[in-house]
N, C-alpha and C positions, 0 to 999 in steps of 0.2 A: 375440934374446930379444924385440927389441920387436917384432919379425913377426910372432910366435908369441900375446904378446899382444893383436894386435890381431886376429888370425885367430879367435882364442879366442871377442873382444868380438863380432865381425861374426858367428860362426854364433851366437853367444847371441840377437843382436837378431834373424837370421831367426827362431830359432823361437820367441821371444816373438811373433812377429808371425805366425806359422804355427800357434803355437796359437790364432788368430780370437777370436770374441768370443761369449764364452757363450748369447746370445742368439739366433745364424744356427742356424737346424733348422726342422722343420717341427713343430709342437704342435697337442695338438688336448686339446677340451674335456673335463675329467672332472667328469662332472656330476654323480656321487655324492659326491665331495670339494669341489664347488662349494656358495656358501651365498650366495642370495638373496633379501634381506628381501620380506616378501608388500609387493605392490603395487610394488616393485622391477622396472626392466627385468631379463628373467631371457632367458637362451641355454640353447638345450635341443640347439645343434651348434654347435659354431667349431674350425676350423682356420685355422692359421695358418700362413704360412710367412716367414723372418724371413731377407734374406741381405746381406750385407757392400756399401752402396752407396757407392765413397771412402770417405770419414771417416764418414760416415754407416750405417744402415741402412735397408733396401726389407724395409717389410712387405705380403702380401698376403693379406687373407683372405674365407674363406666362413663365413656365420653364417646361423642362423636364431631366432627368439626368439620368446619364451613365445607372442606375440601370433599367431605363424606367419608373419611377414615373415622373406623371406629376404633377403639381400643379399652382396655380391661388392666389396671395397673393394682398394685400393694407395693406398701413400702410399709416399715417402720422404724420410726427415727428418736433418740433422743432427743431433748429439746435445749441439747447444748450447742448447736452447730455442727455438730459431727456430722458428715456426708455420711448415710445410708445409702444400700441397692436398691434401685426401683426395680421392680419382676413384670414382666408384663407377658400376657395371653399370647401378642401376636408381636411383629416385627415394627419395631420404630418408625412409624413414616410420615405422620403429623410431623410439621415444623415446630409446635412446641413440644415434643417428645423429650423428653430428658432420662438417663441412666442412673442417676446419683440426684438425689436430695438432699439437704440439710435442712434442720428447723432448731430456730433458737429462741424462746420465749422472752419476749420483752416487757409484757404482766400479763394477769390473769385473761384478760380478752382481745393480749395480741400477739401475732409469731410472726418473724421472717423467716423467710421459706427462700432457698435459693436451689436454684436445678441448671444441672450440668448435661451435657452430651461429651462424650467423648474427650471429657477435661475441659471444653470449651462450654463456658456460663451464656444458657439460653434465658434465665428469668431469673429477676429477683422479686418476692411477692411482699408486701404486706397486708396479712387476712388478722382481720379485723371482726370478731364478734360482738354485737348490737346490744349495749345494756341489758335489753329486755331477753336476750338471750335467742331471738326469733331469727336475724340474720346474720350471714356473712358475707364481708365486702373487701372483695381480694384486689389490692391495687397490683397490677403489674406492669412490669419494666421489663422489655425482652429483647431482645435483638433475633431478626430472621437469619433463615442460613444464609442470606446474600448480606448479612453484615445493616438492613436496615433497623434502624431503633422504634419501636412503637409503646406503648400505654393502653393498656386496656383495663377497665373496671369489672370485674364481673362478682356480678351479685347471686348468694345463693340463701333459698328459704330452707330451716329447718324444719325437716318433717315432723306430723306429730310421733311418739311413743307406739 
Protein backbone atom coordinates (compact mmCIF):
# COMPACT_ATOMS: atom_id res chain seq x y z
CA UNK A 1 0.00 0.00 0.00
CA UNK A 2 2.55 2.37 0.83
CA UNK A 3 4.28 1.68 -2.77
CA UNK A 4 1.39 2.28 -4.45
CA UNK A 5 1.08 5.49 -2.39
CA UNK A 6 3.99 6.83 -3.11
CA UNK A 7 4.09 5.63 -6.92
CA UNK A 8 0.80 7.60 -7.04
CA UNK A 9 2.65 10.92 -5.21
CA UNK A 10 5.78 10.54 -7.73
CA UNK A 11 3.68 10.48 -11.22
CA UNK A 12 1.61 13.47 -9.62
CA UNK A 13 4.80 15.60 -9.08
CA UNK A 14 6.05 14.75 -12.65
CA UNK A 15 3.30 15.97 -14.20
CA UNK A 16 2.76 19.02 -12.24
CA UNK A 17 6.10 19.60 -13.34
CA UNK A 18 5.37 18.57 -17.14
CA UNK A 19 2.62 20.68 -17.16
CA UNK A 20 5.58 23.95 -17.37
CA UNK A 21 4.86 27.24 -16.76
CA UNK A 22 2.11 29.31 -18.41
CA UNK A 23 4.33 31.76 -19.66
CA UNK A 24 7.03 29.41 -22.13
CA UNK A 25 5.47 29.96 -26.01
CA UNK A 26 5.98 32.18 -28.44
CA UNK A 27 3.49 35.48 -28.42
CA UNK A 28 3.22 38.13 -30.57
CA UNK A 29 1.67 41.63 -30.52
CA UNK A 30 -2.05 42.27 -31.07
CA UNK A 31 -2.16 45.66 -31.82
CA UNK A 32 -5.80 45.99 -32.25
CA UNK A 33 -6.39 44.89 -28.64
CA UNK A 34 -3.31 46.92 -27.42
CA UNK A 35 -3.92 50.41 -25.92
CA UNK A 36 -1.21 53.08 -25.84
CA UNK A 37 -1.58 56.47 -24.34
CA UNK A 38 -0.71 59.29 -27.08
CA UNK A 39 2.86 60.27 -26.56
CA UNK A 40 3.32 56.84 -24.90
CA UNK A 41 6.17 54.51 -26.11
CA UNK A 42 3.88 52.47 -28.56
CA UNK A 43 5.04 48.81 -30.54
CA UNK A 44 3.40 48.44 -33.74
CA UNK A 45 5.37 44.44 -33.90
CA UNK A 46 6.75 42.40 -30.76
CA UNK A 47 7.28 38.70 -30.63
CA UNK A 48 8.32 37.16 -28.08
CA UNK A 49 9.54 33.99 -27.20
CA UNK A 50 9.41 32.84 -23.50
CA UNK A 51 11.23 29.16 -22.53
CA UNK A 52 11.93 27.31 -19.08
CA UNK A 53 15.59 28.57 -18.02
CA UNK A 54 16.33 26.29 -14.47
CA UNK A 55 14.10 27.92 -12.11
CA UNK A 56 14.06 30.75 -14.21
CA UNK A 57 12.83 31.87 -17.56
CA UNK A 58 14.83 33.04 -21.05
CA UNK A 59 12.90 35.63 -22.86
CA UNK A 60 13.82 36.68 -26.37
CA UNK A 61 12.34 39.11 -28.38
CA UNK A 62 11.94 41.22 -31.70
CA UNK A 63 10.19 44.60 -31.47
CA UNK A 64 9.65 47.62 -33.49
CA UNK A 65 8.01 50.93 -32.08
CA UNK A 66 5.93 53.71 -33.19
CA UNK A 67 9.24 55.78 -33.68
CA UNK A 68 10.31 52.74 -36.21
CA UNK A 69 13.42 51.63 -34.03
CA UNK A 70 13.60 48.06 -34.26
CA UNK A 71 15.51 45.93 -31.84
CA UNK A 72 16.41 42.15 -30.84
CA UNK A 73 16.77 41.64 -26.86
CA UNK A 74 17.45 38.23 -24.41
CA UNK A 75 17.45 38.24 -20.91
CA UNK A 76 17.23 35.65 -18.45
CA UNK A 77 15.82 36.09 -15.16
CA UNK A 78 15.10 34.30 -11.96
CA UNK A 79 11.65 34.82 -10.95
CA UNK A 80 12.84 36.22 -7.57
CA UNK A 81 13.23 39.86 -8.44
CA UNK A 82 16.87 39.63 -8.95
CA UNK A 83 17.79 42.29 -11.68
CA UNK A 84 19.29 40.26 -14.78
CA UNK A 85 21.34 41.85 -18.04
CA UNK A 86 19.19 42.51 -20.85
CA UNK A 87 21.72 41.85 -24.41
CA UNK A 88 20.64 43.41 -27.10
CA UNK A 89 21.48 43.12 -31.17
CA UNK A 90 21.81 46.87 -31.57
CA UNK A 91 22.19 50.17 -29.44
CA UNK A 92 19.44 51.33 -27.03
CA UNK A 93 17.26 53.92 -28.52
CA UNK A 94 13.62 53.25 -28.13
CA UNK A 95 12.33 55.27 -25.06
CA UNK A 96 11.22 52.03 -23.46
CA UNK A 97 14.67 50.35 -23.81
CA UNK A 98 15.94 49.13 -20.67
CA UNK A 99 19.58 47.33 -19.40
CA UNK A 100 18.55 45.22 -16.40
CA UNK A 101 15.19 43.34 -15.67
CA UNK A 102 13.79 41.72 -12.89
CA UNK A 103 10.80 39.32 -12.69
CA UNK A 104 9.21 38.06 -9.55
CA UNK A 105 6.28 35.50 -9.76
CA UNK A 106 3.32 36.43 -7.98
CA UNK A 107 1.37 32.74 -9.08
CA UNK A 108 1.25 30.60 -11.48
CA UNK A 109 -0.16 33.06 -14.27
CA UNK A 110 1.25 36.27 -13.02
CA UNK A 111 4.86 38.17 -12.94
CA UNK A 112 6.05 41.66 -12.28
CA UNK A 113 8.53 42.66 -14.36
CA UNK A 114 10.39 45.86 -13.60
CA UNK A 115 13.28 47.41 -16.31
CA UNK A 116 15.76 49.75 -15.60
CA UNK A 117 18.06 52.05 -17.81
CA UNK A 118 21.08 53.03 -16.47
CA UNK A 119 19.76 52.59 -12.63
CA UNK A 120 16.94 54.80 -13.59
CA UNK A 121 13.28 52.51 -13.52
CA UNK A 122 11.72 52.87 -17.01
CA UNK A 123 8.59 50.37 -16.27
CA UNK A 124 6.99 48.50 -14.04
CA UNK A 125 4.85 45.56 -15.74
CA UNK A 126 2.17 43.40 -14.75
CA UNK A 127 1.80 40.27 -17.47
CA UNK A 128 -0.87 38.46 -16.81
CA UNK A 129 -1.52 35.12 -18.55
CA UNK A 130 -5.35 34.40 -19.61
CA UNK A 131 -6.87 31.07 -17.72
CA UNK A 132 -7.21 29.44 -21.00
CA UNK A 133 -3.71 29.94 -21.42
CA UNK A 134 -4.34 31.71 -25.16
CA UNK A 135 -3.29 35.42 -23.92
CA UNK A 136 -1.02 37.81 -22.39
CA UNK A 137 -2.07 41.12 -20.93
CA UNK A 138 0.97 43.31 -19.98
CA UNK A 139 -0.17 46.39 -17.76
CA UNK A 140 2.42 49.00 -17.92
CA UNK A 141 3.48 51.95 -15.80
CA UNK A 142 6.47 53.83 -17.30
CA UNK A 143 7.93 57.01 -17.24
CA UNK A 144 9.45 58.72 -20.53
CA UNK A 145 13.10 60.00 -20.56
CA UNK A 146 11.51 63.68 -20.06
CA UNK A 147 10.25 62.34 -16.73
CA UNK A 148 6.51 61.97 -18.22
CA UNK A 149 4.21 59.03 -16.45
CA UNK A 150 2.01 57.07 -19.00
CA UNK A 151 -0.07 53.38 -18.84
CA UNK A 152 -0.11 51.23 -21.61
CA UNK A 153 -2.00 47.88 -22.04
CA UNK A 154 -0.61 45.61 -24.47
CA UNK A 155 -1.96 42.58 -25.35
CA UNK A 156 -0.13 39.53 -26.92
CA UNK A 157 -1.69 36.29 -28.56
CA UNK A 158 0.10 32.87 -28.18
CA UNK A 159 1.26 31.27 -31.05
CA UNK A 160 0.10 27.83 -31.83
CA UNK A 161 3.03 24.84 -31.18
Amino acid sequence: MKIASRIVLFTLTLSLLAAGDSFVGIWKLNAEKSKFQRGAPAFFFATIQIESAGSGLKSSASAADSEGFASDLTFSCQLDGTPCKVTTSTALRSESSVDTVSLKRVDANTIVATGTRNGKLVYTDKRAVSADGKTMTVVRDGTTPDGKSYESIVVLDRLPK
